[in-house]
Phi, psi and omega in degrees: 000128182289173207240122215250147209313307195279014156303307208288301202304003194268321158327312181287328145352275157328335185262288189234042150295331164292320175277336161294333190281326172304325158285325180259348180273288256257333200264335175299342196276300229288305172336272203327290208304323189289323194268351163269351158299312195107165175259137169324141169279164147293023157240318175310292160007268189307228229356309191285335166314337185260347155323171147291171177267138196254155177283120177273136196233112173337130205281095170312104188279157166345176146268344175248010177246147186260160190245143176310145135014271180336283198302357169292315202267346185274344157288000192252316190267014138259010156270322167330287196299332163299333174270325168300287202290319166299305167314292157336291195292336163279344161284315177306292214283005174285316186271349166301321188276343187278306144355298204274319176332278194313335190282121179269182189283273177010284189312302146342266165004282191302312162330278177345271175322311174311319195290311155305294181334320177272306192293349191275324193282335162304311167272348174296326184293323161304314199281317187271342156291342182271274066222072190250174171270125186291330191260013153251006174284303163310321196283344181276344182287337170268151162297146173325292210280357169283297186287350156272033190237333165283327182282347147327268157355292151280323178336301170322302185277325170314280181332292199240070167292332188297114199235350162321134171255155214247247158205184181305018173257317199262352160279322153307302177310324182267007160269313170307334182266342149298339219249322201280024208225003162238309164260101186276135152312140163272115162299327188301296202274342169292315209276347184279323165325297202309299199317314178306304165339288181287330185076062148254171158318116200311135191053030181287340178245014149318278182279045182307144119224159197297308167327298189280018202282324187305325227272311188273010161270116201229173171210147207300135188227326170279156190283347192264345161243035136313301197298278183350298210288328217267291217288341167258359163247060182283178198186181171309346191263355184292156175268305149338089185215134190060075177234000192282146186229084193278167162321142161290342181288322165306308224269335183281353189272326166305265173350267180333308236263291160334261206334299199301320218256336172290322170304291177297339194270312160312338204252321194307157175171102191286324178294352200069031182273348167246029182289108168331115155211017159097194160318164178250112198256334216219152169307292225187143198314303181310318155315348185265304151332326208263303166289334170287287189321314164276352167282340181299318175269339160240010188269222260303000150258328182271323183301353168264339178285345158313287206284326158349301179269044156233318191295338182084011175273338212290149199282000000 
């Protein structure tokens, strides 16, 4: 017999009441299990109340149950506090790099110097409340061999205070005496030569001494310190020439040394008229003079409203 409308509604009936009894037998389960966990006492309670206070965070529902009102909006004002908190903090460190930007090497520089200036003025200030002398108090911090290398030094600076010109011999001789305070011999790779020469021994005249100097003369008996002896002590009769091969680190120190001295000799000027400056910003010398003193104070401030207006973006 086909099965007829009120067969099926009796059926359909039937399902589910079987599935409201299934729910509820699933939820009845669900009790038991809560009640055989325990319930918190109302004193574990108090205690965490007199704790700190903790972010309170919503109770993670089923995947098939929906959350109330209520857990909607405490889930919305911790993402709220969280978006807040994140948003500082990407601010604060917007204004540290924008901050560490502004700072130029100059400014560093300037920074720098204040900075000594105030601890030197600071123990000078301590040394006269103690009352002791600040430049022998200073003076203890150096060594015998520090301090003859400054009275070198100036000795040194002294000589050539003469800033006169004299005529071309002697201005050449004070470019050579410049020139050797920059490019110093390796002394190293000579005593090793000197040595090869001589037939002594690696590092004998590293450790000369003046006593034992008869004793450290030894001449040359193998052909390899003849060959040695001849190439560092030549004369008219050497045969030997143009065999010297010096280092790249020599040749870049020389090159850099030329390249600086082409540089500075180009740049020279007592007006300064070849001087780097860019655009022509200024009228008439005063005016140039006028714009330098203020771009020295203001162009680091001014310089993105500069570049706007070349760019055509500027409001």
């Amino acid at each position: 017999m086909p099965p007829t409308r009120n067969s099926k509604r009796s059926q359909k009936m039937q399902e589910d009441v079987r599935a409201a009894n299934d729910t509820a037998s699933h939820q009845d389960q669900e009790s038991i299990v809560e009640e055989s966990n325990g319930e918190p006492s109302e004193q574990m309670t108090g205690v965490e109340e007199e704790g700190e206070e903790e972010v309170v965070e919503p109770e993670e529902k089923p995947e098939g149950s929906k959350m109330t009102m209520e857990e909607r909006k405490a889930k919305l004002e911790q993402l709220k506090k969280r978006m807040a908190l994140s948003s500082r903090a990407n601010r604060q460190s917007l204004i540290e790099e924008s901050a560490k930007a502004k700072i130029t090497a100059r400014d560093a520089a300037r920074l720098e110097r204040q900075r000594k200036l105030a601890e030197m003025l600071r123990t000078k200030a301590d040394a006269e409340e103690r009352g002791e002398d600040v430049e022998r108090a200073k003076n203890w911090e150096y060594t015998i061999e520090e301090n003859d290398n400054w009275e070198k030094k100036l000795a040194r600076k002294a000589r050539r205070a003469d800033f006169e010109f004299h005529d071309d011999a002697h201005a050449a001789h004070r470019k050579y005496k410049k020139d050797l305070d920059l490019l110093k011999p390796n002394l190293v790779a000579y005593q090793q030569q000197k040595e090869v020469a001589l037939g002594l021994g690696t590092g004998a005249l590293m450790n000369f001494d003046n006593k034992s100097s008869s004793s450290q003369q030894v001449f040359s008996t193998t052909h390899e310190q003849q060959l040695a002896a001849e190439n560092l002590y030549r004369d008219a009769n050497t045969l030997i020439y143009g065999d010297s091969k010096p280092s790249e680190e020599a040749i870049d120190k020389v090159v850099s040394k030329i390249n600086r001295d082409l540089d500075k000799r180009a740049k020279f000027s007592r007006k300064r008229l070849n001087e780097e400056e860019g655009d022509i910003t200024y009228i008439n010398e005063h005016n140039r003079v006028f714009n330098k003193k203020i771009a020295r104070y203001y162009d680091k401030y001014t310089a993105e409203i500069r570049a706007s207006f070349e760019r055509g973006t500027a409001l």
